[in-house]
C-alpha positions as CSV (number, residue, x, y, z in Angstrom):
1,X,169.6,73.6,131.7
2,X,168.6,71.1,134.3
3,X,164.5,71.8,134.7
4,X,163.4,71.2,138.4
5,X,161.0,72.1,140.6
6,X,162.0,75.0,141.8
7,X,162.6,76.3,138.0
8,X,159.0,75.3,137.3
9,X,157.7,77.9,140.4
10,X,159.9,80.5,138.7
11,X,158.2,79.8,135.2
12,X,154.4,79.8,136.5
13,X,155.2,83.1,138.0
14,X,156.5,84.8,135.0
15,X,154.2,87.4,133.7
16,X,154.0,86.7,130.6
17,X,155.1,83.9,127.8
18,X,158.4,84.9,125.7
19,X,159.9,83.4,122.9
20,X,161.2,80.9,125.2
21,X,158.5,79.9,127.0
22,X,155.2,77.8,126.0
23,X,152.5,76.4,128.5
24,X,149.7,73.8,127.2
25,X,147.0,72.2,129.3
26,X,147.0,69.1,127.7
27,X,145.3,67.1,130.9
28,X,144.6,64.1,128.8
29,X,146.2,64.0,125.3
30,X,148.2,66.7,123.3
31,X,148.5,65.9,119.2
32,X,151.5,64.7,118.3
33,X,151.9,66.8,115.0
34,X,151.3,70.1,116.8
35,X,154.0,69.4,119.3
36,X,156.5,69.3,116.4
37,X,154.8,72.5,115.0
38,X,156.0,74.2,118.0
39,X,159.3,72.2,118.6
40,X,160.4,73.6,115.2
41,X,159.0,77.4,116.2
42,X,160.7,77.3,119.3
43,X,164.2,76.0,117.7
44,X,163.9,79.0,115.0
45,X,163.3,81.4,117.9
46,X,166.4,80.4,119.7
47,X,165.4,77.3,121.7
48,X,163.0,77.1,124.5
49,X,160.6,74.9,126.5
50,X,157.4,73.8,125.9
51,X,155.6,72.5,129.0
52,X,152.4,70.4,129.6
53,X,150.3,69.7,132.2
54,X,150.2,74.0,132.8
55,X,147.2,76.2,132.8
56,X,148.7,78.6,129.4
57,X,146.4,81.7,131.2
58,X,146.9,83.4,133.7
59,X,147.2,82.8,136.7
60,X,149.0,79.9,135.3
61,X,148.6,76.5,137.6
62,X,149.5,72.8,137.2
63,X,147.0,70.9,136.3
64,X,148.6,67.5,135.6
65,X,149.0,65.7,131.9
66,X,148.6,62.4,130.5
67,X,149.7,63.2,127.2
68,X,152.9,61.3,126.1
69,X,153.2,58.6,128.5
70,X,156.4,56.9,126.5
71,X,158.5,59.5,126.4
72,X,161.5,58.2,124.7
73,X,159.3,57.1,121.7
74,X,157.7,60.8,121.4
75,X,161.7,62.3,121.5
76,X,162.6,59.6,119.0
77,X,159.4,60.7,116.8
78,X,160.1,64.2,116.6
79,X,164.1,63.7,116.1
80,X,162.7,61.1,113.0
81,X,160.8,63.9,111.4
82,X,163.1,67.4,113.0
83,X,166.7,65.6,113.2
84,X,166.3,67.6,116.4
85,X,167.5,66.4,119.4
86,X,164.9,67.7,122.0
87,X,165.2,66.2,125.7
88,X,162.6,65.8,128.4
89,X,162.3,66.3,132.0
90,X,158.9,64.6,134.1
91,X,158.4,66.5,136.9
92,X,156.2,65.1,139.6
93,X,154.1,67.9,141.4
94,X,151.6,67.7,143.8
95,X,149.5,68.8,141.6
96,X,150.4,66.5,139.2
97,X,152.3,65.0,136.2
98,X,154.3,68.0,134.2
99,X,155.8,67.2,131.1
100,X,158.6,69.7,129.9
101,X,160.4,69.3,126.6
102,X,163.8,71.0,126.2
103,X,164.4,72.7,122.2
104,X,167.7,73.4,121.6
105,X,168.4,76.7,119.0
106,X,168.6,75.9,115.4
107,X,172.0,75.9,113.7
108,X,173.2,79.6,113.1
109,X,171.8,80.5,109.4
110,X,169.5,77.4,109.3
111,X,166.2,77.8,109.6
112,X,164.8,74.9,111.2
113,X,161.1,73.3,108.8
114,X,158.4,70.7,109.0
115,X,156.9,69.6,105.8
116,X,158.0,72.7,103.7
117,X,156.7,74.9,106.7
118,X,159.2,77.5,108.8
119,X,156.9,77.9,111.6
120,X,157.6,80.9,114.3
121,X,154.9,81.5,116.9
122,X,152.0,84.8,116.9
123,X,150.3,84.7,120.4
124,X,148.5,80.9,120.9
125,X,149.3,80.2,117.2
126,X,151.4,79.0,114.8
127,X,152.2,80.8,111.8
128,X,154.7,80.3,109.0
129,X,157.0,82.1,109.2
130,X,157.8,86.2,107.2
131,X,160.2,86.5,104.3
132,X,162.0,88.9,106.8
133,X,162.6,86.7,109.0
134,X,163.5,84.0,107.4
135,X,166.0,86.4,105.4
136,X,167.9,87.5,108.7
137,X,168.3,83.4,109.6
138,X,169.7,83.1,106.3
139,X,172.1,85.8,106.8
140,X,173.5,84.9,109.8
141,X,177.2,84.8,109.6
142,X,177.5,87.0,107.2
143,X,178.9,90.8,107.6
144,X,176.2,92.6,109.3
145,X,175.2,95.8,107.7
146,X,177.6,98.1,109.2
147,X,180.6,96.1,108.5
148,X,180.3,96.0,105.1
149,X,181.6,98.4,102.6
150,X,180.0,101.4,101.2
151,X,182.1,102.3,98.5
152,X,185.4,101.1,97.7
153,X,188.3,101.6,95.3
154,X,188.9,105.3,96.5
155,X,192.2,107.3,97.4
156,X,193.0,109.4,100.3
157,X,191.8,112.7,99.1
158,X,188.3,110.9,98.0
159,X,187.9,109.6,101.1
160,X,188.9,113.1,103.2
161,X,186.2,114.9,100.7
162,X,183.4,112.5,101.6
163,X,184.0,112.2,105.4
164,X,184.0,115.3,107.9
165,X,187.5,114.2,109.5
166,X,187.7,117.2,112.1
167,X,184.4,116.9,113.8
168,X,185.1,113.1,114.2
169,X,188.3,114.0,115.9
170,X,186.6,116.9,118.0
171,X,183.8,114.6,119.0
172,X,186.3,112.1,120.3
173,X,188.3,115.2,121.9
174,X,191.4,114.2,120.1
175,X,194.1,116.4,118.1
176,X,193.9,116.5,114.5
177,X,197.1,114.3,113.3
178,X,199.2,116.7,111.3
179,X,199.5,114.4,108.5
180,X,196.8,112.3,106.5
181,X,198.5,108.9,107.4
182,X,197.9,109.4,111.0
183,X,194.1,110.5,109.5
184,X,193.8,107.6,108.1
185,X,195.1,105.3,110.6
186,X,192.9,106.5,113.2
187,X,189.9,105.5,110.8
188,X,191.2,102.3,110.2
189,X,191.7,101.4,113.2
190,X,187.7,102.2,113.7
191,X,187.0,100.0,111.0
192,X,185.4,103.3,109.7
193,X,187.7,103.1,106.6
194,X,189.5,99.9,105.6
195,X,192.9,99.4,103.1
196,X,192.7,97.1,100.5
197,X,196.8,97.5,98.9
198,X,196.8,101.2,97.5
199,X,193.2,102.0,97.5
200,X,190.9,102.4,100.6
201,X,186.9,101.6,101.4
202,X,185.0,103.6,103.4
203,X,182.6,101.3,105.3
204,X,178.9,101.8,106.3
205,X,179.7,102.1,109.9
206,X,182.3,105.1,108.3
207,X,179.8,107.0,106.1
208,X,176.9,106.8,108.5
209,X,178.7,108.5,111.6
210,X,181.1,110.9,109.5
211,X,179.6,111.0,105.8
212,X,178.9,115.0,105.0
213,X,176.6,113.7,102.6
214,X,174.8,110.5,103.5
215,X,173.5,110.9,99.9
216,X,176.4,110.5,97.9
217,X,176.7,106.8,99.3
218,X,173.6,104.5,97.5
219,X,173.3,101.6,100.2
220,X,172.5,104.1,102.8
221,X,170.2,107.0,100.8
222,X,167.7,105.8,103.0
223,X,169.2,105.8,106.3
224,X,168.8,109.7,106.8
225,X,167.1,110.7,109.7
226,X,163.2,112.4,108.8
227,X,161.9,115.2,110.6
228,X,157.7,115.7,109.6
229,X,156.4,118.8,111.9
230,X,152.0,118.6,111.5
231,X,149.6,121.7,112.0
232,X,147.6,119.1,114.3
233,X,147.1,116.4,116.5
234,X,147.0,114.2,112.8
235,X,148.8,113.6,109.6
236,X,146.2,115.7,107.4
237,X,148.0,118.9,107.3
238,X,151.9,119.0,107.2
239,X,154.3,122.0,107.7
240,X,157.5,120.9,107.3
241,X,159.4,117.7,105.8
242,X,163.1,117.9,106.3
243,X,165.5,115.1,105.3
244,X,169.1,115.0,106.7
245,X,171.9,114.6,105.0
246,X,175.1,114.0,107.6
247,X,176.3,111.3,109.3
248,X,174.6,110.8,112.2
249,X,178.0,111.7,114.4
250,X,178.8,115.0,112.8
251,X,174.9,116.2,112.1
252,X,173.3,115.4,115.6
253,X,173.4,118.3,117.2
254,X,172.6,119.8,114.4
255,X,169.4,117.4,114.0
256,X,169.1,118.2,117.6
257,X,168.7,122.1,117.0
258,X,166.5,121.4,114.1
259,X,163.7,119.7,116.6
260,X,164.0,122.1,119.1
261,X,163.3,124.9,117.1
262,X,159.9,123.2,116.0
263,X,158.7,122.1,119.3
264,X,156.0,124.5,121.5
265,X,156.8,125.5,124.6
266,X,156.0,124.5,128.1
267,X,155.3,126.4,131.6
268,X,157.4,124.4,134.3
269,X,156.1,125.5,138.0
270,X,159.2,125.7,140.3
271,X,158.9,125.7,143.7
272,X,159.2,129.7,143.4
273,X,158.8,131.2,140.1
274,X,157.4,129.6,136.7
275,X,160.4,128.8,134.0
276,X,159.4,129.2,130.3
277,X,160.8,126.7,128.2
278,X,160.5,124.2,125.4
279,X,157.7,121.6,125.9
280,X,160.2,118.8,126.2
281,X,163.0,118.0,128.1
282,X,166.0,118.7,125.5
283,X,168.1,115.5,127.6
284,X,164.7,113.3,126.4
285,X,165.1,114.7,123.0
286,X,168.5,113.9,123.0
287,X,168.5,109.7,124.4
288,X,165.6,109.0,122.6
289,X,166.6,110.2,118.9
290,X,170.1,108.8,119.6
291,X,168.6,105.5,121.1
292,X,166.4,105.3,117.3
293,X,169.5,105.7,115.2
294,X,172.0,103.6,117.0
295,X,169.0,100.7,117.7
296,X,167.5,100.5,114.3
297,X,167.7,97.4,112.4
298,X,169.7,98.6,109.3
299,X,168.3,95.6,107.7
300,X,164.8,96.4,107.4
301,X,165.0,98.1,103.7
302,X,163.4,101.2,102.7
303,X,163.0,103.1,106.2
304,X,165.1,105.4,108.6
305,X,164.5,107.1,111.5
306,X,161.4,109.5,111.5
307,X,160.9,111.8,114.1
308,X,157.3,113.5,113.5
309,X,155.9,116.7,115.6
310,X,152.2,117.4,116.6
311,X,151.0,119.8,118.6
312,X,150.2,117.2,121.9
313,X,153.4,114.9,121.3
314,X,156.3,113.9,119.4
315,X,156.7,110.6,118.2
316,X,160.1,109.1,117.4
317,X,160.4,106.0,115.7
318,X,163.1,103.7,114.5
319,X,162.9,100.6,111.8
320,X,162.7,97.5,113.7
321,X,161.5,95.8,116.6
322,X,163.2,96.0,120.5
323,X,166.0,93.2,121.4
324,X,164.2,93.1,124.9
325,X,160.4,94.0,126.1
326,X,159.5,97.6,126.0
327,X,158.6,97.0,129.8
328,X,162.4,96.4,130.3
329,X,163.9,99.5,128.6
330,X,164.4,101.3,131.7
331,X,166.7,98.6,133.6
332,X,167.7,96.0,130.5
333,X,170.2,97.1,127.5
334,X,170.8,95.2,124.6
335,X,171.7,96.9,121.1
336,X,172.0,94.8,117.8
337,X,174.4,97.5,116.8
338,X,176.8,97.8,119.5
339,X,179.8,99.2,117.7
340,X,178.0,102.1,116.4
341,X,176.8,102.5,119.8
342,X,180.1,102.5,121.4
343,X,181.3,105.3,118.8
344,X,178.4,107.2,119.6
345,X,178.9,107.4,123.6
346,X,182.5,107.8,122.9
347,X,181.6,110.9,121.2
348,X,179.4,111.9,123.7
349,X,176.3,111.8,121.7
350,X,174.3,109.2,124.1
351,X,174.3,108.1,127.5
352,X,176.3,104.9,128.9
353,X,174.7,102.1,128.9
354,X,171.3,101.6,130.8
355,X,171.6,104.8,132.1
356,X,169.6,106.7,129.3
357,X,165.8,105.8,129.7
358,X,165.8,106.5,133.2
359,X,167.0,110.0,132.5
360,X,164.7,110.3,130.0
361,X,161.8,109.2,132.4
362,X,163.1,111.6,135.3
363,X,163.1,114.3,133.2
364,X,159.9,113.9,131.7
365,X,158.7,113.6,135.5
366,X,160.2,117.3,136.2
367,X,158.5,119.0,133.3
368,X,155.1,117.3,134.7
369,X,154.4,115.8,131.9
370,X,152.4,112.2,131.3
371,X,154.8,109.2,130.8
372,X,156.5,108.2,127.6
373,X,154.7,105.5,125.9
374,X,156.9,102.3,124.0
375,X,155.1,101.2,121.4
376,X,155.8,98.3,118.7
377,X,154.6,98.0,115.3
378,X,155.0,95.2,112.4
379,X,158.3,96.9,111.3
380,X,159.3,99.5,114.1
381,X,159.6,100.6,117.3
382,X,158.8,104.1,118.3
383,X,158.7,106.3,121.7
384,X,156.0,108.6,122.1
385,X,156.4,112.0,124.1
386,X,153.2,114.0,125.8
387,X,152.9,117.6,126.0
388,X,151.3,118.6,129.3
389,X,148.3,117.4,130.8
390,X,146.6,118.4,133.8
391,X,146.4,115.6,136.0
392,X,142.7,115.7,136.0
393,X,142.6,115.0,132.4
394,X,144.6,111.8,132.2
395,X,143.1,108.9,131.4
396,X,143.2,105.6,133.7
397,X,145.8,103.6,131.5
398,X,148.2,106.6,131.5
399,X,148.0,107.4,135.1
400,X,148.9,103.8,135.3
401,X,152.1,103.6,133.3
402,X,153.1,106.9,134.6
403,X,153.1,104.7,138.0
404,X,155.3,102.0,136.7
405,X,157.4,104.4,135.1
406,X,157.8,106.2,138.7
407,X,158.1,102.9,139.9
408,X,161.3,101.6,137.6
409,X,162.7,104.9,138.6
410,X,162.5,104.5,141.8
411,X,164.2,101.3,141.6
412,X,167.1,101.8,139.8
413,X,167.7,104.6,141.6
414,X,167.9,102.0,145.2
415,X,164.9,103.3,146.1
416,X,161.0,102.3,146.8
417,X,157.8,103.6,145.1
418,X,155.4,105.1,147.7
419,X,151.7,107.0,147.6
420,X,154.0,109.8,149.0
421,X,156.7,109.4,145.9
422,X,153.8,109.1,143.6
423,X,152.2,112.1,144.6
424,X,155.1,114.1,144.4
425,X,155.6,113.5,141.0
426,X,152.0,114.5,140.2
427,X,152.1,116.7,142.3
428,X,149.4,116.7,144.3
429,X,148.1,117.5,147.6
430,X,148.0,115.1,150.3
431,X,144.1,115.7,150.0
432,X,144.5,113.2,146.9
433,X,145.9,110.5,149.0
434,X,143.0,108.1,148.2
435,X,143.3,109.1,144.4
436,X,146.9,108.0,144.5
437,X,146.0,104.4,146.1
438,X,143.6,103.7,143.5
439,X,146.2,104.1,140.6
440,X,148.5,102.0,142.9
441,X,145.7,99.3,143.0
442,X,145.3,99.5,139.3
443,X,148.9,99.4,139.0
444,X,148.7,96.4,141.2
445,X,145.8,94.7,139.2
446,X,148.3,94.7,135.7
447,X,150.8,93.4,137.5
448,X,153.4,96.0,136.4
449,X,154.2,96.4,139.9
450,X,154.4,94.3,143.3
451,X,154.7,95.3,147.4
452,X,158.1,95.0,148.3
453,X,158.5,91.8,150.3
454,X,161.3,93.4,152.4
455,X,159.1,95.4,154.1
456,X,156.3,94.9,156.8
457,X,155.0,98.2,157.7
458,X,151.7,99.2,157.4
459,X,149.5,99.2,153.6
460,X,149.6,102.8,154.5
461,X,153.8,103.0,154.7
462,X,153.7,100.6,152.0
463,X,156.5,100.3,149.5
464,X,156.6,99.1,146.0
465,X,158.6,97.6,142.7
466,X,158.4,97.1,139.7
467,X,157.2,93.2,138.7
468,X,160.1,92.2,137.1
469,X,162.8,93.3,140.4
């Protein structure tokens, strides 16, 4: 990537660092050992750049550097000590002197370290780096989870009795071959069961879509889904604890039935009658427990998918952090499991591609409820559902994501946010027009959300997207 001018503009603008991305003052002098801290963090996080002479706060400016006036010498130090071949661009701005060193990846499966140190990056520090991840670097190129096998050395009827063949062939809408070679052919040709000469293995991708009895396979005991419903807003006082057992193909709608028969219900005003109904939208239900099993990180040991009920909100959690930022999961898709998720829209079990949050958040919008939250933990990533809440009632920081919510619906729907839109999906009077600008400027203030530049009417008229469009 050829680092200009231009590229730099793009960069200062970002919102926010990523794992690509580092900016360092460094107006006079940068230490020399440091930089090679973060060259090797950077290579282990997939490559990046690390430029100096930028303000690392924002709003980010140039401020000019000093550090490193012999380049060459600096690149030849850190490929002495990295065998790294890092390269770097001088960029003169008026503002001054930017220095910009380009880290290339680190070798699939090879964790790049410095002095017996894997360093990754945690906010402004660096930090060595967790057994986990150093685990998934060293698996690279290996089978991933689901391609490897979950039991083996089995015969036809074994693997009939442990895998519920019609529903897999009723989910994909196709007849039932009359014989069990064109049974079995079909799987194979999923990869869900594999031939080895006379004997057949049934792989993980096989037992956890189709397996009657998840249970019955020990690598994936615990990969069931978990359903906790609680008395209260907490965890003190628990009603029910319900494991599944199927596959997650052939028991979803099943596990789908199960949490809408625990969930309260909800008064939707129409524009002429009220509708009784469940709390939450069943579509929401739906995308976000199928997003959790098909985006979980099968590698993270000793967790599955845990859906938990309280009476204000439902929490539904998978193992594993997002491929992309939580801010992106209405427009962005990335899944680290995307043959299961084929399968699973094949089926008709989730929503195409990208097309599932947005549903999620339109539908939440009807019921009048507050906006999902995206959360991330050290080990998971979980979606949070509100029941109802007067308007009145809602805090500032959930008026404001409800508004970039709106906003990235808007958008991907080619349209524009307005105060008009915005109050229409409160809805609320035009007497609350005022109200409605000052979540806009709050909005505005995070920088979740920008005018659109396309348009020149009025601040009244205005239009607005989300920060990222």
């Amino acid at each position: 990537m050829t680092v200009t001018l231009a590229q730099l503009e793009k960069w200062l603008r970002a919102p926010s660092e990523d794992e690509h991305l580092e900016f360092k003052e460094a107006k006079n002098d940068y230490d020399f050992e440091k930089l090679v801290g973060y060259c090797v963090a950077l290579a282990n996080e997939g490559g990046g750049h690390m430029v100096l002479g930028v303000s690392d706060k924002q709003p980010r400016k140039v401020v000019g550097t000093r550090a490193f006036d012999v380049t060459a010498r600096t690149v030849a130090g850190i490929y002495d000590r990295l065998h790294l071949r890092v390269e770097t661009t001088e960029l003169t701005h008026p503002d001054g002197r930017v220095l910009v060193f380009s880290v290339p990846s680190r070798p699939a499966g090879q964790p790049i370290e410095y002095k017996g140190r894997y360093f990754m990056r945690a906010g402004e520090e660096l930090v060595p780096m967790t057994p986990e991840h150093l685990k998934k670097i060293f698996a690279e190129g290996q089978p991933g989870f689901l391609n490897q096998i979950a039991i083996d050395k089995l015969s036809a009827d074994e693997v009939v009795a442990r895998l519920d063949i019609q529903t897999f062939f009723d989910l994909l809408k196709l007849p039932l071959p009359s014989d069990r070679d064109g049974i079995l052919a079909r799987l194979i040709s999923e990869d869900l069961v594999r031939r080895n000469g006379a004997q057949l293995s049934i792989t993980n991708l096989g037992a956890v879509l189709l397996a009657k009895d998840l249970r019955q396979f020990d690598t994936l005991r615990r990969k069931t889904p978990r359903v906790i419903v609680y008395k209260g807003k907490n965890k003190l006082d628990t009603i029910r604890d319900q494991i599944g057992g199927k596959g997650y193909a052939v028991g979803f709608e099943g596990l789908i039935a199960y949490i809408n028969s625990q969930l309260p219900a909800n008064e939707v005003i129409g524009k002429a009658l009220r509708d009784e109904t469940q709390m939450y939208p069943e579509i929401a239900i739906r995308e976000l427990v199928a997003n959790a099993l098909i985006h979980q990180d099968f590698d993270e040991t000793g967790s599955s998918v845990l859906i938990e009920i309280y009476t204000d909100r439902i929490e539904i959690a998978n193992p594993g952090k997002p491929m992309i930022p939580t801010e992106r999961f209405v427009d962005e898709y990335k899944s680290r499991n995307e043959r299961l998720a084929d399968l699973m829209r094949r089926m008709g079990i989730c929503e195409e591609k990208s097309s599932g949050i947005d549903k999620v958040i339109f539908s939440t919008e009807y019921y009048q409820l507050p906006a999902p939250d995206f959360r991330v933990g050290t080990h998971h990533t979980s979606i949070v559902l509100f029941a109802h809440k007067d308007f009145a009632k809602m805090e500032k920081r959930e008026r404001v994501r409800a508004c970039y919510l709106h906003c990235c619906l808007r958008y991907v729907n080619n349209e524009k946010m307005t105060n008009q839109s915005l109050r229409e999906r409160f809805r609320l009077p035009e007497t609350k027009t005022v109200t409605l600008s000052q979540i806009i400027a709050a909005t505005l203030e995070e920088k979740l959300i920008k005018l659109d530049d396309s348009e020149t009417t009025s601040r009244r008229y205005a239009k607005y997207v989300p920060f990222w469009a």
